[in-house]
mmCIF file as Biopython writes it, N, C-alpha, C and O atoms, coordinates in Angstrom:
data_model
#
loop_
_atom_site.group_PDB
_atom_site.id
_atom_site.type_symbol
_atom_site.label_atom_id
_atom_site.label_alt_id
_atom_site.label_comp_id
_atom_site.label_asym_id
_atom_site.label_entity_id
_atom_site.label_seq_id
_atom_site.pdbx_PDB_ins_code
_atom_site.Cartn_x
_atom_site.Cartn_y
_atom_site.Cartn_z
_atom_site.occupancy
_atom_site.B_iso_or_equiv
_atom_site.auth_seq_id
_atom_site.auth_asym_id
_atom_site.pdbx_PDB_model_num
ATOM 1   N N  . UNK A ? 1  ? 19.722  -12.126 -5.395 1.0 0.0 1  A 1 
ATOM 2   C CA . UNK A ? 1  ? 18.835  -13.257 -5.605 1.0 0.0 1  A 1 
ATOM 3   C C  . UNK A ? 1  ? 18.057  -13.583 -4.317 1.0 0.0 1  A 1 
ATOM 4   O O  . UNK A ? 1  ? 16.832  -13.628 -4.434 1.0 0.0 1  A 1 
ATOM 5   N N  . UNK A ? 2  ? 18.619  -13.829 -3.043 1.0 0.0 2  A 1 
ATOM 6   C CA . UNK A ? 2  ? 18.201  -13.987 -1.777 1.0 0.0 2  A 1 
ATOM 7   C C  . UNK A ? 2  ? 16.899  -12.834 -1.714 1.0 0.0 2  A 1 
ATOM 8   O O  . UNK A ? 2  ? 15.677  -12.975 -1.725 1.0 0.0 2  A 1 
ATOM 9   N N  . UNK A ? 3  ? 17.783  -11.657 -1.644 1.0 0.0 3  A 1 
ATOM 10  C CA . UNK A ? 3  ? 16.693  -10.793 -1.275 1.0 0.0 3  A 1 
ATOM 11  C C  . UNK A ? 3  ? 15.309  -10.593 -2.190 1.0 0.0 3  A 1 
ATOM 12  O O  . UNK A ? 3  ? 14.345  -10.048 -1.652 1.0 0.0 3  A 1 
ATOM 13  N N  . UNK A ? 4  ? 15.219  -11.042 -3.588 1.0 0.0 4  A 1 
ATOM 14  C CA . UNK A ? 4  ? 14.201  -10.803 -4.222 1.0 0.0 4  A 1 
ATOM 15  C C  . UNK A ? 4  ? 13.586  -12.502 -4.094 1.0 0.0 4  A 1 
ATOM 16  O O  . UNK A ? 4  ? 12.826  -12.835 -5.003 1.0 0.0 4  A 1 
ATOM 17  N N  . UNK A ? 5  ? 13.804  -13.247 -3.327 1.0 0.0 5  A 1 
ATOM 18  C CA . UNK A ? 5  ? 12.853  -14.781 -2.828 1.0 0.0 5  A 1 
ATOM 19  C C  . UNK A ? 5  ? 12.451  -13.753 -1.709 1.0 0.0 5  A 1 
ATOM 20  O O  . UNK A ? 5  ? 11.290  -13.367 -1.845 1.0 0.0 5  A 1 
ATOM 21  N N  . UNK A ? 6  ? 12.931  -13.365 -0.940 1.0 0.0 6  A 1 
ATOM 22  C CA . UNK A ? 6  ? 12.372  -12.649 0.584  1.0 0.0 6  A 1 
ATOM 23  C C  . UNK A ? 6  ? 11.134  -11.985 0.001  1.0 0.0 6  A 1 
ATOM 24  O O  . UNK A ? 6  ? 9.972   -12.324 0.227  1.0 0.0 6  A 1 
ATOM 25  N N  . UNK A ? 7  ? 11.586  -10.894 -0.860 1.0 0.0 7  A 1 
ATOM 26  C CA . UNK A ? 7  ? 10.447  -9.986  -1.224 1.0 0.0 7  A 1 
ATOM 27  C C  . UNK A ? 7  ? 9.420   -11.186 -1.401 1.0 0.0 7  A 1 
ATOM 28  O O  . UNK A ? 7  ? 8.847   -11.609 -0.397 1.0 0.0 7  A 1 
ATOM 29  N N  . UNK A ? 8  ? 9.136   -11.825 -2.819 1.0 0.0 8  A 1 
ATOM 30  C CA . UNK A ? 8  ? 8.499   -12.912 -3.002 1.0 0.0 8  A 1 
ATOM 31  C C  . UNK A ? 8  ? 7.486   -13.450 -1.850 1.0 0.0 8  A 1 
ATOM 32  O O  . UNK A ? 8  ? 6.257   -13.510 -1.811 1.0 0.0 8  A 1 
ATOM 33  N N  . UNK A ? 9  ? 8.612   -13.857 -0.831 1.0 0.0 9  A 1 
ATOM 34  C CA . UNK A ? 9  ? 7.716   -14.653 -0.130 1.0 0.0 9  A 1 
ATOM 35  C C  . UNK A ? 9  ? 6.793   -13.809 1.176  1.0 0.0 9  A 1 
ATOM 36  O O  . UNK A ? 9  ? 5.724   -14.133 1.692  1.0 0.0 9  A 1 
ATOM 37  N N  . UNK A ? 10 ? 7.419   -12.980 1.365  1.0 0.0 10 A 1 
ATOM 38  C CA . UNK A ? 10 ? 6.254   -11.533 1.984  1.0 0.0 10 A 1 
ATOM 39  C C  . UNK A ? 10 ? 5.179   -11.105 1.292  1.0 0.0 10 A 1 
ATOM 40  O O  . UNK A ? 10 ? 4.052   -10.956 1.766  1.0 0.0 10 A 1 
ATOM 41  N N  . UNK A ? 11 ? 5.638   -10.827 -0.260 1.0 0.0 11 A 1 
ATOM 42  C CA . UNK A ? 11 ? 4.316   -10.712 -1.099 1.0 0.0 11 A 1 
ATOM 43  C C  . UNK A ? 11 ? 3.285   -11.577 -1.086 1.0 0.0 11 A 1 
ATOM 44  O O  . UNK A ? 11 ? 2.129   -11.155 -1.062 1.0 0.0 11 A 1 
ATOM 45  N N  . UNK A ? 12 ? 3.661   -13.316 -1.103 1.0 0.0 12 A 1 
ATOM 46  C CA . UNK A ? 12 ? 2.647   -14.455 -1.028 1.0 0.0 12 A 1 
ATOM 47  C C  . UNK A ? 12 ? 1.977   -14.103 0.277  1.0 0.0 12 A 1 
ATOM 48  O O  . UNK A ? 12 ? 0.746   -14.082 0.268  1.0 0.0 12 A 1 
ATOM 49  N N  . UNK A ? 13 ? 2.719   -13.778 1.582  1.0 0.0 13 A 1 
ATOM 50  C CA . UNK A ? 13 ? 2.174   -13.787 2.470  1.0 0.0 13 A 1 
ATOM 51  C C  . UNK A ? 13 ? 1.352   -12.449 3.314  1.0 0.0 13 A 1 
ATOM 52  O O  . UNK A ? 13 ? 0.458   -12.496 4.159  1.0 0.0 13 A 1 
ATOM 53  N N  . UNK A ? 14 ? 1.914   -11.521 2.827  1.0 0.0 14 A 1 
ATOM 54  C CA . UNK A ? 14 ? 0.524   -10.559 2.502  1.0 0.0 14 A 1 
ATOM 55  C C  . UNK A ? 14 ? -0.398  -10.905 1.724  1.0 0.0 14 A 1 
ATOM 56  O O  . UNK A ? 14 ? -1.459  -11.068 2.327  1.0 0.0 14 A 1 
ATOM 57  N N  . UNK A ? 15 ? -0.457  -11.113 0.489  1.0 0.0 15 A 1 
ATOM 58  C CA . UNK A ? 15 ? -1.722  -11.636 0.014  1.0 0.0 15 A 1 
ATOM 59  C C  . UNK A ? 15 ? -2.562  -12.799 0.230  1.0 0.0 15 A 1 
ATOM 60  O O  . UNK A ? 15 ? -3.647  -13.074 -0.281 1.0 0.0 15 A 1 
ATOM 61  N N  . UNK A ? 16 ? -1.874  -13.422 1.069  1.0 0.0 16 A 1 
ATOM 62  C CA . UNK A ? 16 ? -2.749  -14.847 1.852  1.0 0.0 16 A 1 
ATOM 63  C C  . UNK A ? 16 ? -3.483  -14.318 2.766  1.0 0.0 16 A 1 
ATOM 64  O O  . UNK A ? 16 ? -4.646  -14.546 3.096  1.0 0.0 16 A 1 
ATOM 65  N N  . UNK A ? 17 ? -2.292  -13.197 3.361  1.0 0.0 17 A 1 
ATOM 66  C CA . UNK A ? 17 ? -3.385  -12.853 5.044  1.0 0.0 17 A 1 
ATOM 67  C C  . UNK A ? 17 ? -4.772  -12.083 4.534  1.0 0.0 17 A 1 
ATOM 68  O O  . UNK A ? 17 ? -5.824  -12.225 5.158  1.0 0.0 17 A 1 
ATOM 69  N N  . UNK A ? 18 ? -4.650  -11.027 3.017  1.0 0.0 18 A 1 
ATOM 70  C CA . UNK A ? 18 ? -5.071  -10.553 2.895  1.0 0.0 18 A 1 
ATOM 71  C C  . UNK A ? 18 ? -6.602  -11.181 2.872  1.0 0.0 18 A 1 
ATOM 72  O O  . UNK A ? 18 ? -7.582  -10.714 3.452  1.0 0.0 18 A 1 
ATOM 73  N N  . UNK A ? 19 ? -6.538  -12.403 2.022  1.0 0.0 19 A 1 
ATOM 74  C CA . UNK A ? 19 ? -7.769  -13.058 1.462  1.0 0.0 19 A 1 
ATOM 75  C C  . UNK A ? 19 ? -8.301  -13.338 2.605  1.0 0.0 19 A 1 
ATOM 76  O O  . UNK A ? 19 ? -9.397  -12.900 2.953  1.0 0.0 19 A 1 
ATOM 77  N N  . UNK A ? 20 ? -7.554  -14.116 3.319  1.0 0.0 20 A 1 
ATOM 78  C CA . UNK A ? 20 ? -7.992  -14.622 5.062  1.0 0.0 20 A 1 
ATOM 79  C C  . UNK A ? 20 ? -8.742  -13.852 6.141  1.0 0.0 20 A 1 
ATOM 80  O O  . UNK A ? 20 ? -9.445  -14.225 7.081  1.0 0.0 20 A 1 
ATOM 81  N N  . UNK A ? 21 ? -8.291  -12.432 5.616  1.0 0.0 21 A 1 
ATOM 82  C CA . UNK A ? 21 ? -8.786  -11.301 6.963  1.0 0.0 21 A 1 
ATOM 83  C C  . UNK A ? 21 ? -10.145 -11.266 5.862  1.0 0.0 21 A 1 
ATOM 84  O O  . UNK A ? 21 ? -11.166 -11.412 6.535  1.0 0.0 21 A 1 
ATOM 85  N N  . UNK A ? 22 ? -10.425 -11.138 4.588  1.0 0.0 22 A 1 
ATOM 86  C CA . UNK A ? 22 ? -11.528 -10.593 4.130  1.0 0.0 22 A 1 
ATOM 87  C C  . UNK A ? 22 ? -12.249 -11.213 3.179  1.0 0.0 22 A 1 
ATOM 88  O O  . UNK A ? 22 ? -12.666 -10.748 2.118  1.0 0.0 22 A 1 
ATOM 89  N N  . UNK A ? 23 ? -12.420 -12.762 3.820  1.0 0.0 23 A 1 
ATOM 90  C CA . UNK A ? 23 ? -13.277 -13.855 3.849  1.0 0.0 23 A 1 
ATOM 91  C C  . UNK A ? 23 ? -14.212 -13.483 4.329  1.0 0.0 23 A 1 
ATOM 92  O O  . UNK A ? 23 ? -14.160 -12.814 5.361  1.0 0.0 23 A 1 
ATOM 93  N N  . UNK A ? 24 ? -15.733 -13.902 3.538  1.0 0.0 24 A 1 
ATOM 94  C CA . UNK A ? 24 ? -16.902 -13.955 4.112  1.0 0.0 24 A 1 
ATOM 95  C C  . UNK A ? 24 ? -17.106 -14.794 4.930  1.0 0.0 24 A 1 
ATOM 96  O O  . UNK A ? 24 ? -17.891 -14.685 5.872  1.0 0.0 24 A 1 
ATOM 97  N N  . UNK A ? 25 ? -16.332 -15.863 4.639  1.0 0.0 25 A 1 
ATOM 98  C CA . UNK A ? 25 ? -16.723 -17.200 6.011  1.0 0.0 25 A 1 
ATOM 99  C C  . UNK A ? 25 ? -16.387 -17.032 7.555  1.0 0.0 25 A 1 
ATOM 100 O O  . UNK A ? 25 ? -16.911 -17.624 8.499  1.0 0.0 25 A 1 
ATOM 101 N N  . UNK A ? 26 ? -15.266 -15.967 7.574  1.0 0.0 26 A 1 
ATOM 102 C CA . UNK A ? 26 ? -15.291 -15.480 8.720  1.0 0.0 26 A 1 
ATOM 103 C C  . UNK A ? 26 ? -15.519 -14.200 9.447  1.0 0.0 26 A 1 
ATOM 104 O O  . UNK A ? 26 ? -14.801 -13.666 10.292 1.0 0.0 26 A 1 
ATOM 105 N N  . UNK A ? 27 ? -16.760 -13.778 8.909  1.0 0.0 27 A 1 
ATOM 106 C CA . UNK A ? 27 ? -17.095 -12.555 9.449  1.0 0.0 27 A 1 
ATOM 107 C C  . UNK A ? 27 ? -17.674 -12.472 11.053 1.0 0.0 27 A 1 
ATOM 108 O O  . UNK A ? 27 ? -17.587 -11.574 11.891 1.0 0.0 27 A 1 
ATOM 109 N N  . UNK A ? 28 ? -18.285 -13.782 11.090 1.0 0.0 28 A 1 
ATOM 110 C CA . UNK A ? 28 ? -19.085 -13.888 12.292 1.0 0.0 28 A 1 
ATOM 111 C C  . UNK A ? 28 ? -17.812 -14.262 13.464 1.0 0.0 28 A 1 
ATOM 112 O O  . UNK A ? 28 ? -17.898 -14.002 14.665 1.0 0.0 28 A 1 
ATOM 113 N N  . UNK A ? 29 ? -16.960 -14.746 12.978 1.0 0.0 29 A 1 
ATOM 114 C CA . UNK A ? 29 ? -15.786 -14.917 13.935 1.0 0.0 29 A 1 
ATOM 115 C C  . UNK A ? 29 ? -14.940 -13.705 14.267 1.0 0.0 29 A 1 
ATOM 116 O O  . UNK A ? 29 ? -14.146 -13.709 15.208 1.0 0.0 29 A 1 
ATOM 117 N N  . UNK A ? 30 ? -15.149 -12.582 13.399 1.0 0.0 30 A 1 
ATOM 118 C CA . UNK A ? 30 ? -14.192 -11.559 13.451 1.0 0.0 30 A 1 
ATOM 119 C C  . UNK A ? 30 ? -15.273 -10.342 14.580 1.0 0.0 30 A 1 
ATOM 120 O O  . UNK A ? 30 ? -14.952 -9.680  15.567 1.0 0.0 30 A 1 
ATOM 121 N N  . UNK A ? 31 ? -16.573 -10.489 13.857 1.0 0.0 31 A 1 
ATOM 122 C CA . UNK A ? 31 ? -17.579 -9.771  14.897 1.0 0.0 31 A 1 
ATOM 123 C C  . UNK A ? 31 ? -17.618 -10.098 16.210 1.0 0.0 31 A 1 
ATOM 124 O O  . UNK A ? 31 ? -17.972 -9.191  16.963 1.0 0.0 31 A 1 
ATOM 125 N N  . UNK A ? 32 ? -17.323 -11.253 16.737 1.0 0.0 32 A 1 
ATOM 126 C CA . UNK A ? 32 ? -17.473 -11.420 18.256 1.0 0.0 32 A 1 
ATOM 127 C C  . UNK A ? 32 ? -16.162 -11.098 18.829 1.0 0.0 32 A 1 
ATOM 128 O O  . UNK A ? 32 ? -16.179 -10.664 19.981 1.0 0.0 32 A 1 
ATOM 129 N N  . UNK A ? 33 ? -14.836 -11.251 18.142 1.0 0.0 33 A 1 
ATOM 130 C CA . UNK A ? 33 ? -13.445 -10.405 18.770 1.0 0.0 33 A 1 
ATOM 131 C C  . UNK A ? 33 ? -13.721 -9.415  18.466 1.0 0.0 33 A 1 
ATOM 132 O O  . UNK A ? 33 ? -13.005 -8.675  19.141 1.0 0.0 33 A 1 
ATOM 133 N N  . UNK A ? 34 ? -14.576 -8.602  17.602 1.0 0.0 34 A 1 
ATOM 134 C CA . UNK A ? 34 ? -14.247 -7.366  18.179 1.0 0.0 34 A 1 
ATOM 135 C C  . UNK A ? 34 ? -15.065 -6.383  18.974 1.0 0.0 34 A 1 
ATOM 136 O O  . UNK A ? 34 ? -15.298 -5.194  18.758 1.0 0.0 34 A 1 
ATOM 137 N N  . UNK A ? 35 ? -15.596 -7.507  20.347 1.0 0.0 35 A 1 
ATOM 138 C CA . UNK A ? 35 ? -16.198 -7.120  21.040 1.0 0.0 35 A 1 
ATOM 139 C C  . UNK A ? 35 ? -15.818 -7.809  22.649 1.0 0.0 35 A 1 
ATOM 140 O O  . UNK A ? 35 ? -16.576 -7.774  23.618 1.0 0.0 35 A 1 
ATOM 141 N N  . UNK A ? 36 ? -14.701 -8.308  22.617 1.0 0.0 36 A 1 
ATOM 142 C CA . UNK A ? 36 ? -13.519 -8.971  23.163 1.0 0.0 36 A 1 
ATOM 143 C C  . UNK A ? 36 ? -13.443 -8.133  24.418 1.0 0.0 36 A 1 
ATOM 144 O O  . UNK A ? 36 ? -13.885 -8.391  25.538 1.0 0.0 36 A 1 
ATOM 145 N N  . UNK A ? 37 ? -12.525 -6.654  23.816 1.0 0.0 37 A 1 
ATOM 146 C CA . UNK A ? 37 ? -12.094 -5.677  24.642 1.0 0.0 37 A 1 
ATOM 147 C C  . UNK A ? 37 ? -13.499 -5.862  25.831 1.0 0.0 37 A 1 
ATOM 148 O O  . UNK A ? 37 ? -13.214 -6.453  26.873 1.0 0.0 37 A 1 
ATOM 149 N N  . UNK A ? 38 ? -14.653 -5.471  25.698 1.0 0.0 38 A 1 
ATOM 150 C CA . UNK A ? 38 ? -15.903 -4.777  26.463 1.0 0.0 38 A 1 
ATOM 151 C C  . UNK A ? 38 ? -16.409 -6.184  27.269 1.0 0.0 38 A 1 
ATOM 152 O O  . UNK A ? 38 ? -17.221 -6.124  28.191 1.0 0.0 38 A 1 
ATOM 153 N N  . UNK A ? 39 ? -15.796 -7.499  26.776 1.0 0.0 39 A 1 
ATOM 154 C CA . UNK A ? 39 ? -16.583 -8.647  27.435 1.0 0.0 39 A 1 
ATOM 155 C C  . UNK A ? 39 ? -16.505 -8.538  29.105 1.0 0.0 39 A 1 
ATOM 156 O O  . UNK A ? 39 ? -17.533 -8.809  29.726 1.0 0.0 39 A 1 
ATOM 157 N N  . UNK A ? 40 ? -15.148 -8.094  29.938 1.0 0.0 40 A 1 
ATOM 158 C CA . UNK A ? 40 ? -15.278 -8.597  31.319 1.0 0.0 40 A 1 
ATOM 159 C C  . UNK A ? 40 ? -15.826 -6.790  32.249 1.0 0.0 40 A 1 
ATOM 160 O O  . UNK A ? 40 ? -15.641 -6.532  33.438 1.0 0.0 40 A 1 
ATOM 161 N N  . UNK A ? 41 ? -16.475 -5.881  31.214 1.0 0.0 41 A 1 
ATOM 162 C CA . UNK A ? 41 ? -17.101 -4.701  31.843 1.0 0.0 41 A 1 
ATOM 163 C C  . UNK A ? 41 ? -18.365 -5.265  32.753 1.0 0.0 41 A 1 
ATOM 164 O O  . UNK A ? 41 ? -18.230 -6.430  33.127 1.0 0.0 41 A 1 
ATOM 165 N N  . UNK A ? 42 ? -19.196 -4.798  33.027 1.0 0.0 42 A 1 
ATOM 166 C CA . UNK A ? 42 ? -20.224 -5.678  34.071 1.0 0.0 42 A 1 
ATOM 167 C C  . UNK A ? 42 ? -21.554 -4.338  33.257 1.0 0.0 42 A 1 
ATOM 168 O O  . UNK A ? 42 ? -21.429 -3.126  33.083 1.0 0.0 42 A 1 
ATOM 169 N N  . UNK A ? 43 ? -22.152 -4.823  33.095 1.0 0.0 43 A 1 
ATOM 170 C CA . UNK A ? 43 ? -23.818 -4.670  32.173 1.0 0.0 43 A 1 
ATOM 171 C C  . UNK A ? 43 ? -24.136 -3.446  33.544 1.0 0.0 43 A 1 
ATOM 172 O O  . UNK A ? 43 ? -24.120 -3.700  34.748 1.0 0.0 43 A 1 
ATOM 173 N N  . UNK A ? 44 ? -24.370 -2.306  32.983 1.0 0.0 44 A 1 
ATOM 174 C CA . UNK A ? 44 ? -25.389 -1.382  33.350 1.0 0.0 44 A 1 
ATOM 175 C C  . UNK A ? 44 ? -26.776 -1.828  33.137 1.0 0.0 44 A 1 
ATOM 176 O O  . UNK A ? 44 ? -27.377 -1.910  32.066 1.0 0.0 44 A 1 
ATOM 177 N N  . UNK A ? 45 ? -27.344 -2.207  34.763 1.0 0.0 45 A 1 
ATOM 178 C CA . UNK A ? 45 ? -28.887 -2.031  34.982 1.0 0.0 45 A 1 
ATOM 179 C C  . UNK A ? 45 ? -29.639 -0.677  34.431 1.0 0.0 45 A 1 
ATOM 180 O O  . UNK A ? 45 ? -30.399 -0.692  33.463 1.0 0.0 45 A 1 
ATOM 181 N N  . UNK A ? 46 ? -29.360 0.328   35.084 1.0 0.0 46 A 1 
ATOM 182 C CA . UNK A ? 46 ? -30.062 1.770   34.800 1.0 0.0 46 A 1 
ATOM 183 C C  . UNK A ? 46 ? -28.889 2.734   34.931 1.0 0.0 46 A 1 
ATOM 184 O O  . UNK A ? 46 ? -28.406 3.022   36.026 1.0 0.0 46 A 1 
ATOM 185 N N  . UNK A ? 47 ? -28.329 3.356   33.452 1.0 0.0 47 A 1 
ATOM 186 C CA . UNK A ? 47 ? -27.492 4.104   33.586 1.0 0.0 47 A 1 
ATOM 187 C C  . UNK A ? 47 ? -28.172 5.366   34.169 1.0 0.0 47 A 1 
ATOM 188 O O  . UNK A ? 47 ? -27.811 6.051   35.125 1.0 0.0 47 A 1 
ATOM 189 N N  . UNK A ? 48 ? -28.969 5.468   33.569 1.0 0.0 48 A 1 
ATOM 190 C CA . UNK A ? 48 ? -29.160 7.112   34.550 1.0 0.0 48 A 1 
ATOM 191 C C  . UNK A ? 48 ? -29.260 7.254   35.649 1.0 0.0 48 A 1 
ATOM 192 O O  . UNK A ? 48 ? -29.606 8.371   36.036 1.0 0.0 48 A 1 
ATOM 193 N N  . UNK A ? 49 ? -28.929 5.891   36.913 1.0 0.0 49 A 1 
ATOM 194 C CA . UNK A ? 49 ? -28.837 6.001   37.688 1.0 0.0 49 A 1 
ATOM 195 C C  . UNK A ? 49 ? -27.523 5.945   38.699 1.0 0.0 49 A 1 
ATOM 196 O O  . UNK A ? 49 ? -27.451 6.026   39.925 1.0 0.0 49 A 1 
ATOM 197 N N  . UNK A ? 50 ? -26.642 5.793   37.801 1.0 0.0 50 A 1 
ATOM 198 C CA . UNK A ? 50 ? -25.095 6.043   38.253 1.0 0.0 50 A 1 
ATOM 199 C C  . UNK A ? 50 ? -24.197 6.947   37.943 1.0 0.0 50 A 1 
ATOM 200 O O  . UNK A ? 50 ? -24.576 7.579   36.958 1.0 0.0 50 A 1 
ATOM 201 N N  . UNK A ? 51 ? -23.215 7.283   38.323 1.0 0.0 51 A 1 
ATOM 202 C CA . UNK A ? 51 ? -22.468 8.703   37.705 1.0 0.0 51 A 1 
ATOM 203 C C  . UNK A ? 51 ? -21.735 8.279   37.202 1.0 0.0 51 A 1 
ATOM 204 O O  . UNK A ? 51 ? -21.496 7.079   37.340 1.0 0.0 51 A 1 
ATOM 205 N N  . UNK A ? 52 ? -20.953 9.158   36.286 1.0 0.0 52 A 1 
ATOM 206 C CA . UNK A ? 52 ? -20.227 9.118   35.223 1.0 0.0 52 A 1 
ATOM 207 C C  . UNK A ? 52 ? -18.582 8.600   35.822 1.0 0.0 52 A 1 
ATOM 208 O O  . UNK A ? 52 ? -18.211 8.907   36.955 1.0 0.0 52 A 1 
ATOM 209 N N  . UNK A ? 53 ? -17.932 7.992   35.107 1.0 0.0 53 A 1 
ATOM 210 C CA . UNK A ? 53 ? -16.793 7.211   35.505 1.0 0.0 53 A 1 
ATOM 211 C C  . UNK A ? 53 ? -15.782 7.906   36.461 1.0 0.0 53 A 1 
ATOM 212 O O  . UNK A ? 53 ? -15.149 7.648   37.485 1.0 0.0 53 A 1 
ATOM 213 N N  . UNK A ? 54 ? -16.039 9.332   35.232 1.0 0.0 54 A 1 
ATOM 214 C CA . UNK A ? 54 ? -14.706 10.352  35.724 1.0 0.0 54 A 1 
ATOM 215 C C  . UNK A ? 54 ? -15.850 11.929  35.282 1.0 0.0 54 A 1 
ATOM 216 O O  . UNK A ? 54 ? -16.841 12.137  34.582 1.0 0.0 54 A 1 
ATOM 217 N N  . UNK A ? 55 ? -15.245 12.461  35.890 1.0 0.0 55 A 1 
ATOM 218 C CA . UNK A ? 55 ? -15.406 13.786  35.859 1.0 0.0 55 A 1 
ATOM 219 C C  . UNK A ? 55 ? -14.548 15.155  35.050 1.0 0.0 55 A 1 
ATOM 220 O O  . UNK A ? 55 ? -13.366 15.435  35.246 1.0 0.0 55 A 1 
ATOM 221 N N  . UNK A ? 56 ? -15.439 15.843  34.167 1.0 0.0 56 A 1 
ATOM 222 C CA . UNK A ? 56 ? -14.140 16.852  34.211 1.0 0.0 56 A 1 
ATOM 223 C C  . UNK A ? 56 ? -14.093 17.513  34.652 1.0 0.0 56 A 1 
ATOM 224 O O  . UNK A ? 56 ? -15.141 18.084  34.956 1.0 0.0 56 A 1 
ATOM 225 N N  . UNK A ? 57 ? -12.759 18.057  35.106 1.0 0.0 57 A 1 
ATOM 226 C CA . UNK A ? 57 ? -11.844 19.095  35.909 1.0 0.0 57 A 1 
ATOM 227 C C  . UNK A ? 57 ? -12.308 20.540  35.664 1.0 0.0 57 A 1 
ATOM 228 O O  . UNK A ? 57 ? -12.296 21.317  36.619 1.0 0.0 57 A 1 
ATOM 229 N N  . UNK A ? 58 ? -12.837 21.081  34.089 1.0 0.0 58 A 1 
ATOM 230 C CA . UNK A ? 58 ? -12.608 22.149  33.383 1.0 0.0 58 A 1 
ATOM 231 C C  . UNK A ? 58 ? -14.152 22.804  34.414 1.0 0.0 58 A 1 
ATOM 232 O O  . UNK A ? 58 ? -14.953 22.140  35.072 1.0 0.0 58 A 1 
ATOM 233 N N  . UNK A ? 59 ? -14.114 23.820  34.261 1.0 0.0 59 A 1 
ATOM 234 C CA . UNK A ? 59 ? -15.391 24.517  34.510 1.0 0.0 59 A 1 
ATOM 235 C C  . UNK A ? 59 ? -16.465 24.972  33.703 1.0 0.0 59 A 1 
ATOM 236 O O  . UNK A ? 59 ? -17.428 25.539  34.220 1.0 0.0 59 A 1 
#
């Protein structure tokens, strides 16, 4: 009995998150985290004027 309320209540709560992650009302909130990672990089003036981060090794 326990374990099939558990199931239950994981099921409600996958399908809550589900609706939540794939809401239209929050698309514009989900577009700016996922641009989070790249926020504290520093803006290339003229890339073709700097070299590449890393180099490869291979010949």
């Amino acid at each position: 009995m326990i374990r099939g309320l558990g199931t239950v209540v994981v099921f409600v709560a996958f399908i809550g998150l589900t609706l939540w992650v794939f809401n239209s009302k929050r698309s514009a909130q989900f577009a700016e985290a996922r641009l989070l990672p790249f926020a504290d990089e520093p803006l290339a003036e003229d890339a073709s004027t700097q070299e590449p981060a890393t180099r490869s090794t291979r010949p």
